[in-house]
C-alpha positions in Angstrom: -52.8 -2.7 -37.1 -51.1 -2.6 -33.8 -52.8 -5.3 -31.3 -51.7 -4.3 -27.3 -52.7 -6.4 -24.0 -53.1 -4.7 -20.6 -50.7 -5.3 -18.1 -52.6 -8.9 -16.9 -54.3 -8.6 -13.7 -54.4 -11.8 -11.4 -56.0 -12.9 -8.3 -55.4 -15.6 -6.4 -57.0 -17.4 -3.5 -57.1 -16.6 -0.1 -55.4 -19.4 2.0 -51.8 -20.3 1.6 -50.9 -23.4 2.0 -46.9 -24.7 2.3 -45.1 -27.5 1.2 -44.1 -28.3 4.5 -47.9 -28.6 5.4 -49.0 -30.7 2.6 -45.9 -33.2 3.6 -47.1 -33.1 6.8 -50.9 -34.0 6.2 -49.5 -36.6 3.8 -47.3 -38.3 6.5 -50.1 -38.5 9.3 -52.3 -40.1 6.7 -49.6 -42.6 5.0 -47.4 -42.6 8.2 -45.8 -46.5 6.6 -46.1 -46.0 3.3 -43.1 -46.8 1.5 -42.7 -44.3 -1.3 -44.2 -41.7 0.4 -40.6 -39.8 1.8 -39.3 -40.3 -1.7 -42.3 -38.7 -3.5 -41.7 -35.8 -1.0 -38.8 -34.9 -2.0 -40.0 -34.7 -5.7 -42.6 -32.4 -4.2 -40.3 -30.3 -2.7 -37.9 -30.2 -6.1 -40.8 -28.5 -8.0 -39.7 -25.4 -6.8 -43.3 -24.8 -5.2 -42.4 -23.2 -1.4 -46.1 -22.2 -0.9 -49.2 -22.2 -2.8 -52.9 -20.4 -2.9 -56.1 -22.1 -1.9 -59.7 -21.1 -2.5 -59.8 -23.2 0.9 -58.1 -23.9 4.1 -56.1 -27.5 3.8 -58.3 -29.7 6.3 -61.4 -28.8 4.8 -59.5 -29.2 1.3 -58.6 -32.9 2.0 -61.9 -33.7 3.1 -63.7 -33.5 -0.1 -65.1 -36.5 -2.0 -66.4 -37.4 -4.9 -66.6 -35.6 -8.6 -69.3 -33.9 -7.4 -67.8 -31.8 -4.6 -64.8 -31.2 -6.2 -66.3 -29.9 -9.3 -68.8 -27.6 -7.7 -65.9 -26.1 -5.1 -63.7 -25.8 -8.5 -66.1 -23.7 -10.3 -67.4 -21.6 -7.8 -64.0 -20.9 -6.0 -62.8 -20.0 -10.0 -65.9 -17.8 -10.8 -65.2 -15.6 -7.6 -61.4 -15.4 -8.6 -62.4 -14.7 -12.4 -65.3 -12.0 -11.7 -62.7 -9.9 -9.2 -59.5 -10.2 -12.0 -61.8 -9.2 -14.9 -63.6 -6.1 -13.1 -60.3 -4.9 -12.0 -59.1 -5.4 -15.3 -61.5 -3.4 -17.0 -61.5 -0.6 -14.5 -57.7 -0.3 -15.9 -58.2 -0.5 -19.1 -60.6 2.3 -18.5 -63.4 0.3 -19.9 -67.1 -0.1 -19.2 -68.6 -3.6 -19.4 -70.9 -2.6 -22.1 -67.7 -1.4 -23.7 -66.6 -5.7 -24.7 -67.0 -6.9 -27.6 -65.5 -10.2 -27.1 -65.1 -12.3 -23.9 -62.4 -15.4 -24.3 -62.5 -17.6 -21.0 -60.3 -20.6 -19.9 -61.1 -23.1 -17.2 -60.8 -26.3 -17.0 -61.0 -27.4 -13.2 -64.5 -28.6 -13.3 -67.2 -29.5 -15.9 -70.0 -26.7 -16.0 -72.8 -26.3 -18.1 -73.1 -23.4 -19.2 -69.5 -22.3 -19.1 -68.2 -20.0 -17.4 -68.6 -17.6 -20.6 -72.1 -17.3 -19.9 -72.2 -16.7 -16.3 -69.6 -13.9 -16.4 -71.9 -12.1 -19.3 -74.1 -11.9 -16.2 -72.0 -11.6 -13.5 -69.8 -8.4 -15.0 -72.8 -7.0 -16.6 -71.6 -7.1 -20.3 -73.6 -7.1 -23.3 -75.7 -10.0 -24.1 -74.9 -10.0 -28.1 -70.8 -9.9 -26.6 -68.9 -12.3 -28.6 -68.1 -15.8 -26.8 -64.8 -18.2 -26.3 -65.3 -20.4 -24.0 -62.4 -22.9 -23.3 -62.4 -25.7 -21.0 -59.5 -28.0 -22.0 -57.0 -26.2 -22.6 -55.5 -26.2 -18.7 -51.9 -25.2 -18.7 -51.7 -23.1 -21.9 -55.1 -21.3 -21.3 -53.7 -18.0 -20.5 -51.5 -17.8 -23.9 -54.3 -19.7 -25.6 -56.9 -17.2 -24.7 -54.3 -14.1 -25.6 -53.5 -15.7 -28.9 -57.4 -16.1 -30.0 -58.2 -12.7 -28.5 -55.0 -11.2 -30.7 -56.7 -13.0 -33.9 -60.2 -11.9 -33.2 -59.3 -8.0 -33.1 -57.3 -8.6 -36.4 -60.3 -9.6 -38.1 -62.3 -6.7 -35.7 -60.6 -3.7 -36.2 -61.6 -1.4 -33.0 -62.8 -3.9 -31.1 -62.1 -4.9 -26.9 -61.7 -8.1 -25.9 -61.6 -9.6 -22.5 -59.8 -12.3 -21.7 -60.3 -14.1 -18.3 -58.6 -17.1 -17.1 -59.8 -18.8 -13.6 -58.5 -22.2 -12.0 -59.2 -23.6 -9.1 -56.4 -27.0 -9.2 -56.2 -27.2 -5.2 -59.6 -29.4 -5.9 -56.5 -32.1 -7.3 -55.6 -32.8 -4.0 -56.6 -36.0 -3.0 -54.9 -37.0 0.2 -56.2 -40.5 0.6 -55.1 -42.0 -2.8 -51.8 -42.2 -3.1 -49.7 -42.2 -5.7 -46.2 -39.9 -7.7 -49.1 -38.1 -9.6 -51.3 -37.5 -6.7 -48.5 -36.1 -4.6 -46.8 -33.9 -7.5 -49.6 -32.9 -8.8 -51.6 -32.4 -5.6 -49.0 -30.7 -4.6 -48.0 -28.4 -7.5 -50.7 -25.7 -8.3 -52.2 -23.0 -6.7 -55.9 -21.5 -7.3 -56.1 -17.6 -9.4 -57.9 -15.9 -11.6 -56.1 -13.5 -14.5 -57.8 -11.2 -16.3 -56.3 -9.1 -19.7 -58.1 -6.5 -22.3 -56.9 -7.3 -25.9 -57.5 -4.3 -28.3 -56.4 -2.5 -31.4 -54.0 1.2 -30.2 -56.1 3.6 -30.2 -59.6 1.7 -29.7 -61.0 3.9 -27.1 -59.6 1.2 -24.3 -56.2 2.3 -22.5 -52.7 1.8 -24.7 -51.7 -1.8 -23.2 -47.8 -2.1 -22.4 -47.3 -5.2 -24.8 -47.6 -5.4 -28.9 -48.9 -8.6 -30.0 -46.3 -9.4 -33.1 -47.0 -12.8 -33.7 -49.0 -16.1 -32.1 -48.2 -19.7 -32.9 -50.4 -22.9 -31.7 -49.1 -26.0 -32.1 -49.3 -30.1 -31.2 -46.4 -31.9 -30.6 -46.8 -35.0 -32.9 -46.7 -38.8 -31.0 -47.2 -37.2 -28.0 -50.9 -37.9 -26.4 -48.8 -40.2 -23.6 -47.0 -37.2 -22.0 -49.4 -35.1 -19.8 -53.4 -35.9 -19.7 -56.2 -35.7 -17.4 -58.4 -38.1 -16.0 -62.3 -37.6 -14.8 -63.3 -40.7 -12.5 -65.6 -41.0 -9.4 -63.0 -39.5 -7.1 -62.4 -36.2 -9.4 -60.4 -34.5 -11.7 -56.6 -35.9 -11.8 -53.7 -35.1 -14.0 -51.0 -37.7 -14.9 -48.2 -37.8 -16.9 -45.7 -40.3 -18.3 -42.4 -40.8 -19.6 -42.6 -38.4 -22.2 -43.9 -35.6 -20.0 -40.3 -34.9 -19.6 -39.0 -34.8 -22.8 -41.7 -33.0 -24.3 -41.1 -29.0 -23.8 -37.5 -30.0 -25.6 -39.5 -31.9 -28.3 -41.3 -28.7 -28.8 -38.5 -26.1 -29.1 -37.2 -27.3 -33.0 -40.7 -26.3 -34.3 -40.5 -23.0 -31.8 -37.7 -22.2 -33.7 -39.1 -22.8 -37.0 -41.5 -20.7 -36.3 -39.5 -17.5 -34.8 -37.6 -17.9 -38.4 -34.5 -16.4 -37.3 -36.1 -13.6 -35.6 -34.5 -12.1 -32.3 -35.6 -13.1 -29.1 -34.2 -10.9 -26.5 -36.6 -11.8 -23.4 -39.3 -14.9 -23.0 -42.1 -15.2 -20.4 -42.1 -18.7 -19.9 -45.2 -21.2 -18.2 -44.1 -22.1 -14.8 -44.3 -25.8 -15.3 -40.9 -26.6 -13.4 -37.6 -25.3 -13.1 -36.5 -28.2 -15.9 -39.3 -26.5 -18.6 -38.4 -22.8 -17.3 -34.5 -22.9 -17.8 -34.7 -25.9 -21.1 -36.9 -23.6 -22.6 -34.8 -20.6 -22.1 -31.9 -22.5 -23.2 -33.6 -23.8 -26.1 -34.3 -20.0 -27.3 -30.6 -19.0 -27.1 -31.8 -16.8 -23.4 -29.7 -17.2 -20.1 -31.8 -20.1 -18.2 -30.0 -18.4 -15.0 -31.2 -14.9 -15.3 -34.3 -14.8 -18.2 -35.8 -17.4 -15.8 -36.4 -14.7 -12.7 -40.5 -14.2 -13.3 -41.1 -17.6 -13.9 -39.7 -19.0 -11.0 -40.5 -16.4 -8.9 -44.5 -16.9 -9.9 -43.6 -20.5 -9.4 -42.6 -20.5 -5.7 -45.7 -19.5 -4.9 -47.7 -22.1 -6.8 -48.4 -23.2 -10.3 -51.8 -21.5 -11.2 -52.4 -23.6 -14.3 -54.0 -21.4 -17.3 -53.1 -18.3 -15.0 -49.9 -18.8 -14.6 -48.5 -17.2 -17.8 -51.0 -14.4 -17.2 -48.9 -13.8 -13.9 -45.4 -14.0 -15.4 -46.5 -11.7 -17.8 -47.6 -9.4 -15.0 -44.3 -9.8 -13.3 -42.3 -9.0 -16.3 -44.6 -5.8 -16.9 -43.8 -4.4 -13.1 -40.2 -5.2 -13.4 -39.9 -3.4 -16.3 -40.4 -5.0 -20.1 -36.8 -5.3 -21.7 -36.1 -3.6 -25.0 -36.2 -5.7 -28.2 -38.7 -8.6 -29.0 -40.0 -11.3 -26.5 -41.6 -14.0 -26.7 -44.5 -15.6 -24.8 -44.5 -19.6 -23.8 -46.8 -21.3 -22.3 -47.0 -26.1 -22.7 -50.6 -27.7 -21.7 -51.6 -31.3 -22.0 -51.8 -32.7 -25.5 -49.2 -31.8 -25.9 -49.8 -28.4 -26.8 -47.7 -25.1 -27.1 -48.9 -21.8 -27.6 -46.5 -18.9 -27.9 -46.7 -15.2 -28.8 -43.9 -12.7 -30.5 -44.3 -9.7 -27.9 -42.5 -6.6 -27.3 -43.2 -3.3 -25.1 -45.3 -0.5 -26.4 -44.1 2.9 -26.7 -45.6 5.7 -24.4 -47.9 3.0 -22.8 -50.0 3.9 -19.5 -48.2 2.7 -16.2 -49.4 -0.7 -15.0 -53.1 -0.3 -13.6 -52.9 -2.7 -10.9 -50.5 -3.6 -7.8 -47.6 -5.6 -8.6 -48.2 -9.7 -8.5 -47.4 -11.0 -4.9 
C-alpha cells in the first residue's frame, strides 16, 4: 500500500506582530527591570523577525485570567483550523462527506468537547467520521497527527483522512509577569492553522506529493525536566529547563537507530530554534547550512507550535521536494519526537494551494 499526504495547507492569523514591537511593549512596562535588556537579546537570537496574531498586540497584552486566554485560544484556533481544512479538502478534491477519519491537534486551551467535535459540525462531515482528538501534544502535533493518520489508512485500506492542526500560542504572552520563559516564550510563536488529507494512491482523493515510508514516536528517557507546560490562574505557560537544550541531541542516537542505516537525503525539521534546526541536521549527516532553508525561513515568521512542521512541509513541497528519501522531524514537550521516512510521489498533482508566506 502506498500512503500519500497533500501538499499541507496553513493559515495563519491576521495581525503581525515584530520583535521590535514586543521589546518595545516590554520596555514601557519593565522600563527598570534589570534582566529585561538581556532577555531581549535572547528574544531576538530565536531567529523570530516577526510573528502572526489572532489579535492586535495591545488588546493581546491586556488579557487576564485562564479564562480569557483560553476562550481567545480556541476560538481564534477554530477559525484558523475550519479555513486550512476546507481549503484542504477542496484540493484534495474531496467532499466533506468524503472523510473517514479526522485527527486534530491543539493544545492552546482546554475545551470540552474538543475541537474534533466541533469541526464534524463546522466542515459538515459525517457524524459516524472517525475521531483523534489531541490536545497535549503542542510542538509535535503536526507530525504526530500525520503519523497516526499514516497508521490508520494502513489498517483502512481506501480510506481519507483529515488532519488539522490549529494553535493559537500568542494567548502565552503575558506582558506583566516577567520572567526568561515569559519573554522567550511570549515571544517565540505565532498563531496558524494547517490542514493535510492522508490517503491510500488511488483512493478517489487527489495523488498527494509525499509517500509516507515510515513513522517513529518516541520519549526521550529522564527527560520530564526539559520542556513542560503549566496551567495556573494567569493562563497557559511553557517553561523549560536545563535540559531543554540538550534534549533534540539526546534524541538523535535513537533517530538513528531507527533510520537503520537508511539514506536520508533531505529532512523537514520543527522550527524550534536555529540550535534544534542545524543540530538536528547535523545529527542526520545533512548540511545544517543549506538543508536548514524551510525551517528557518518558516521560523522568521513565527513558531506556530503543532503547525509548524505542517508549514515546513509546505515550503519544501513549493520549492520543489528533492530526489531520494527524507525525513520528517518534529520535538514537543515530554520530551517527545515524532518523525516520518518521506519521499516525493511520482506524477503527483501540482500543489493545490498558494505557496506559504
Amino acid at each position: 500500500m502506498t500512503v500519500v499526504v497533500s501538499r499541507p495547507v496553513v493559515r495563519t492569523a491576521p495581525y503581525w506582530v515584530s520583535t521590535e514591537e514586543i521589546a518595545g511593549d516590554l520596555r514601557g512596562r519593565h522600563p527598570a527591570h534589570p534582566k529585561l535588556a538581556l532577555w531581549l537579546r535572547m528574544l531576538g537570537h530565536t531567529g523570530v523577525r516577526t510573528r502572526p496574531w489572532i489579535a492586535p498586540l495591545a488588546e493581546t497584552g491586556a488579557r487576564t485570567g485562564v479564562g480569557d486566554r483560553s476562550r481567545a485560544a480556541y476560538e481564534g484556533a477554530r477559525l484558523l483550523a475550519v479555513d486550512a481544512a476546507r481549503e484542504s479538502l477542496r484540493g484534495a478534491g474531496l467532499a466533506p462527506g468524503d472523510v473517514d477519519c479526522l485527527v486534530t491537534t491543539h493544545t492552546t486551551s482546554w475545551t470540552v468537547p474538543g475541537m474534533d467535535v466541533d469541526l464534524i459540525r463546522l466542515l459538515g462531515l459525517r457524524p459516524d467520521v472517525s475521531r483523534m482528538g489531541f490536545a497535549t501534544v503542542a510542538c509535535a502535533g503536526g507530525a504526530h497527527a500525520l503519523v497516526q493518520a499514516a497508521r490508520f489508512v494502513r489498517a483502512h485500506p481506501g480510506s481519507r483522512v483529515l488532519v488539522v492542526a490549529a494553535e493559537a500560542l500568542s494567548t502565552l504572552y503575558h506582558p506583566r509577569t516577567l520572567t526568561l520563559q515569559t519573554v522567550l516564550y511570549g515571544g517565540l510563536f505565532g498563531d496558524a492553522g494547517g490542514a493535510a488529507v492522508v490517503s491510500e494512491a488511488g483512493a478517489g482523493a487527489e495523488v498527494g506529493p509525499l509517500e509516507v515510508a515510515g513513522t517513529w514516536e518516541f520519549v526521550l528517557p529522564d527527560s520530564q525536566d526539559a520542556y513542560w507546560g503549566v496551567i495556573d490562574e494567569a493562563g497557559l505557560f511553557f517553561d523549560s529547563g536545563p535540559d531543554a537544550k540538550k534534549a533534540a541531541g539526546r534524541v538523535l542516537p535513537h533517530l538513528a537507530k531507527w533510520l537503520d542505516g537508511r539514506p536520508v537525503d533531505w529532512a523537514a525539521v520543527h522550527p524550534g530554534g536555529p540550535g534544534i534546526i542545524r543540530g538536528t541536521l547535523d545529527g542526520l549527516g545533512l548540511d545544517p547550512e543549506t538543508g536548514g532553508t524551510h525551517s528557518l525561513a518558516s521560523l522568521a515568521r513565527g513558531n506556530l507550535g503543532g503547525v509548524a512542521l505542517l508549514d515546513v512541509l509546505a515550503r519544501t513541497v513549493d520549492a520543489g521536494i528533492p530526489g531520494g528519501d527524507g525525513v520528517a522531524v518534529a520535538f514537543g514537550p515530554g520530551f517527545t519526537t515524532t518523525a516520518l521516512r518521506l519521499r516525493a510521489v511520482a506524477g503527483a498533482a501540482a500543489p493545490a494551494a498558494a505557496p506559504a508566506p
